[in-house]
N, C-alpha and C positions, 0 to 999 in steps of 0.2 A: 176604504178602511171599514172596518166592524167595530161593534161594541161588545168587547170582551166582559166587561164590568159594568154593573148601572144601579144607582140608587137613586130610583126615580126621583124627580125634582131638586137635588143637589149634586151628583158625580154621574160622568162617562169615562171609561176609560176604553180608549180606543188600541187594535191590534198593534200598532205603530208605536204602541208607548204612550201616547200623548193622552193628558185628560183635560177637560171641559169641567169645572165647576159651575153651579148654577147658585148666585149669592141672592136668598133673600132678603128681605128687608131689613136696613140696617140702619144705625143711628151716629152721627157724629160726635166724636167728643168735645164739651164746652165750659171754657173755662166759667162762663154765670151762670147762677143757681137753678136749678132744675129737679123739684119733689124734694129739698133738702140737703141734697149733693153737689158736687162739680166733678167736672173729669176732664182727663188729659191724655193725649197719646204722645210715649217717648219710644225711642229708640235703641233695645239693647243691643244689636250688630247690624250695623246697617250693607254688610257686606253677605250674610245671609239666606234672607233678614230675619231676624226676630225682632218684636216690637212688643209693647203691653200698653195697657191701659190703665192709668190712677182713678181712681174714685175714692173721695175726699167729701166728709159729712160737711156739713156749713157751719154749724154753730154746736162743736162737741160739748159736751154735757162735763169734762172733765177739762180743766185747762192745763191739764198735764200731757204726756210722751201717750199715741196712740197705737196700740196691737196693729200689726201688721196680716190681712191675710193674703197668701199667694193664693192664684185661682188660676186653676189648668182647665181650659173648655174640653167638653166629647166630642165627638161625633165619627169616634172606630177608628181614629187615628186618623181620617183622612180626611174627614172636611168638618164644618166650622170656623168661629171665629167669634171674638169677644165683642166683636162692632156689629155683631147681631142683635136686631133688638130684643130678644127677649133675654140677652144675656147682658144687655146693658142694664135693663130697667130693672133684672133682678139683683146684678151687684150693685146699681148704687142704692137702690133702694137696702142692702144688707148692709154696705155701709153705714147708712143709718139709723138701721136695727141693731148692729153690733157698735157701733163708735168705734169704727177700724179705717184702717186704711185698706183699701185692697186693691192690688196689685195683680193686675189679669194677662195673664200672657199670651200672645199669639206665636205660636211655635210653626215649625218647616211641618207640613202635613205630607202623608204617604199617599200613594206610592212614589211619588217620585224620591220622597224623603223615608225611607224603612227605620225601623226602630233598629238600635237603639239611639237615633236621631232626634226624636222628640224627649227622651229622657235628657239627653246633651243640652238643649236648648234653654229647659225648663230648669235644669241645675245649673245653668248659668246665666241665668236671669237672679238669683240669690247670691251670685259674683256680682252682678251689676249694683242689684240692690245695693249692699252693703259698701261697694266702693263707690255709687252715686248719692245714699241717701244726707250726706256731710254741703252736697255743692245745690242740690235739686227741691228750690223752695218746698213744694210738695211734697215733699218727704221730711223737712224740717221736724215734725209733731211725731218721726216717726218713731218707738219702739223694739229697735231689733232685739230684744230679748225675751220679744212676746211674739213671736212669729209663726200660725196657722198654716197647712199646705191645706189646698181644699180643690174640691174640682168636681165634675161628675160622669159618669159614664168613663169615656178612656180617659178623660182630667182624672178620676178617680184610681185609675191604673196609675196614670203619671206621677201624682201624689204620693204614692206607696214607692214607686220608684224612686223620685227626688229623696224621698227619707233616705233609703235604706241609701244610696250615694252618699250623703250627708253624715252615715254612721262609718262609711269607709273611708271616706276624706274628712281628715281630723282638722283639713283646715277652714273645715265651714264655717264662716264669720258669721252667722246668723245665728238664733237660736229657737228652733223648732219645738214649740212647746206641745200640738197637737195637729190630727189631721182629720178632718171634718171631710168625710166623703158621700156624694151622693150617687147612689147604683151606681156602682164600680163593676167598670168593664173587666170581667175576667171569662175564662172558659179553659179545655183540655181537652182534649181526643176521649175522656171518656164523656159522654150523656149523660146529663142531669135527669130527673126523673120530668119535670116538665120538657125539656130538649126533646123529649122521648115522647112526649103528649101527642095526641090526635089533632091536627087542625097544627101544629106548630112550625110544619114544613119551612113556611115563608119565612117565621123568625130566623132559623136554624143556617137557612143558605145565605140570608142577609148577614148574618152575625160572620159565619165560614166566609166570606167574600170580604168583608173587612180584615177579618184577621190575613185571609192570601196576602190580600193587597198590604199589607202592615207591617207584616212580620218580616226577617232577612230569609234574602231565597232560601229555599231550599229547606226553611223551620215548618215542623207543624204545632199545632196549640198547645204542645206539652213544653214548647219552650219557655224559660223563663218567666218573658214579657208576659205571657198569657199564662199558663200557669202559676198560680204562687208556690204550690207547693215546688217548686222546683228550682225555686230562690238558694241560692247559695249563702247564706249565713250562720256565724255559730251562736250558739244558744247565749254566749255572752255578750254579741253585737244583740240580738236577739231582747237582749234582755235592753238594751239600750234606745231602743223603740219608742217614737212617740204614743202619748196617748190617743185614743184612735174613735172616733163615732162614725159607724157605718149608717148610713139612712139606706134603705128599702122602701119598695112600692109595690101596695099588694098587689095588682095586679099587670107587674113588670115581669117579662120573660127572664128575667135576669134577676130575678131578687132570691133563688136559692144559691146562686154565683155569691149575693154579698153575704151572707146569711152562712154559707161556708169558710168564705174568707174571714169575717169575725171567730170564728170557732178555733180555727186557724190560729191567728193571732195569740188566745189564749191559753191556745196549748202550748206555743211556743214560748209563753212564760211574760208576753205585753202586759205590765199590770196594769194598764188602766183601761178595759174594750167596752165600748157601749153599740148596742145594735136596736137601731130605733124605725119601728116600720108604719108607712103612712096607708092608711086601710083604703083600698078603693082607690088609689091612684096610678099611673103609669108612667112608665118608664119618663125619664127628666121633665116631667110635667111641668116645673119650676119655669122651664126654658121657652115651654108653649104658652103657659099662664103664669105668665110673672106680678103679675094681681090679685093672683085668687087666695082663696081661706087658707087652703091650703100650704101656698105658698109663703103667707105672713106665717102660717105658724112653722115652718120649715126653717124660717128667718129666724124664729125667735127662740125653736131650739136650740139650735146651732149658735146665738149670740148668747145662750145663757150655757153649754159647754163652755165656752171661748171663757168664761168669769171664773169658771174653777180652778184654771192657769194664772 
C-alpha cells in the first residue's frame, strides 16, 4: 500500500482506502475541579458514534439558568478531537471566562465520513441537547434560549452550517442567539490573493488535500460546503441569521477567507457582523497555546460578545 494522502504527524491515508491517525496528547474528562471547571463525556449515538464533551464552571457567578455554547473542533474535516489537550484546557478554561456551559462535540471525521456528514452529526447533537438537557444533571443550570454555535477552522465551517440547517428546520428546539467563530475554514477554485503569494505552495496543497478528502466525490471547492457564496438561501432565511463574530489571525493563511466571509454576511443583510483580528497570531493558535495573552484575551472577547444576547 501507498500513501496517497499525509498530514505529517496526524493522518495517512492509504491507496486501499484505509487511514491511520496519529492522536496527540490528550486529556481525560473529570468529574473534580480542575483550574475552576469540571468535565464530562456523554454519548449522543453511540451506534455512529458521536460523542461530546460538557465543561461545567464550579462556582458560577450567577445562581441562575447558564448560556449554552456549542463548540465544533477543526482540523480540515478530517482529524481532531475535543479530548485534545489544548482543546480541553481552552474550553474549560472559556467556560469560566464566559459562565457557559459548553458543549463540544466529537463528530464522524473524513474521509471515511464526507460532508455533509459532519454537518448531520453536529445538528443533531442540538436534538440531543434539548431532548437530554430535562434528565442530564449537568445540564440542569442549562439556558437553551441562550445558545452560542462556536468552533474554529472547519468547527468554524460547521458552525455556519448548523445555523443555516437550524433556519430551514423550523423545529429547532434550541435557540441560537449567536456564532462566535475562530478562522473559519472556507475556500473556492478561485485564489485568494495570499493562495496566490510566493512561498504559499505548501499551505495551498495542504488546504486542496483536505478539502479532496472532505468533500462528496466528485465536488470541487466551489461546492457549497466550501464555498459560501454558493449557499443556497433567500434573502428572508437570510435575513434570519444569527448574529455572527468572525475572529482572524494576522498572520493566518486563511484570514482573507474569514475577512471575506464577514463581508459576505453583511451584504446579505445579517444585522449583527463583527470581524475582529488578532495582530501577529496564527492560524488556531488558541489550540497550540491555550494559556497564552493572547489566548485570555480571545476568551474574553468572545465572553463579552456572548453579554450582548
Amino acid at each position: 500500500m501507498s500513501i496517497v494522502a499525509e498530514a505529517p504527524g496526524y493522518l495517512q491515508v492509504f491507496s486501499d482506502g484505509s487511514v491511520k491517525r496519529f492522536v496527540p496528547e490528550i486529556a481525560s474528562a473529570s468529574p473534580l475541579s480542575s483550574n475552576g471547571y469540571r468535565s464530562k463525556d456523554v454519548i449522543i449515538d453511540p451506534l455512529e458514534p458521536i460523542s461530546a464533551r460538557i465543561f461545567l464552571p464550579d462556582t458560577p457567578v450567577s445562581s441562575g439558568l447558564l448560556p449554552v455554547v456549542v463548540y465544533f473542533h477543526g482540523g480540515g474535516f478530517c482529524i481532531g478531537s475535543t479530548t485534545w489537550l489544548g482543546y480541553h484546557h481552552f474550553l474549560g478554561d472559556f467556560s469560566v471566562a464566559s459562565q457557559s456551559i459548553v458543549f463540544s462535540i466529537d463528530y464522524r471525521l473524513a474521509p471515511e465520513n464526507r460532508l455533509p456528514i459532519a454537518y448531520d452529526d453536529c445538528y443533531r447533537s442540538l436534538d440531543w441537547l434539548s431532548s437530554q438537557a430535562s434528565s442530564e444533571p449537568w445540564l440542569e443550570k442549562a439556558d437553551l434560549s441562550h445558545v452560542f454555535l462556536s468552533g474554529d477552522s472547519a468547527g468554524g465551517n460547521i458552525a455556519t452550517h448548523v445555523a443555516l440547517k437550524s433556519i430551514r428546520n423550523k423545529a429547532c428546539h434550541v435557540k441560537i442567539k449567536g456564532l462566535l467563530l475562530i478562522h473559519p475554514y472556507f475556500g473556492s477554485e478561485k485564489r485568494t490573493k495570499r493562495e496566490r503569494a510566493d512561498g504559499a505552495d505548501g499551505d495551498v496543497a495542504m488546504n486542496d488535500m483536505f478539502w479532496r478528502l472532505s468533500l462528496p466525490e466528485g465536488s470541487n471547492r466551489d461546492h457549497f460546503g466550501c464555498n459560501f457564496e454558493n449557499v443556497e438561501l433567500s434573502m428572508v432565511e437570510w435575513s434570519q441569521f444569527p448574529a455572527v463574530v468572525v475572529h482572524v489571525a494576522g498572520l493566518d493563511f486563511l484570514k482573507e477567507r474569514g475577512v471575506m466571509y464577514a463581508e459576505f454576511l453583511k451584504k446579505k443583510g445579517v444585522k449583527d457582523v463583527m470581524l475582529v483580528e488578532e495582530e501577529g497570531e496564527s492560524h488556531v493558535y488558541h489550540v497550540f497555546h491555550p494559556e497564552s495573552e493572547a489566548t485570555r484575551l480571545l476568551q474574553n472577547q468572545m465572553s463579552e460578545f456572548m453579554k450582548k444576547f
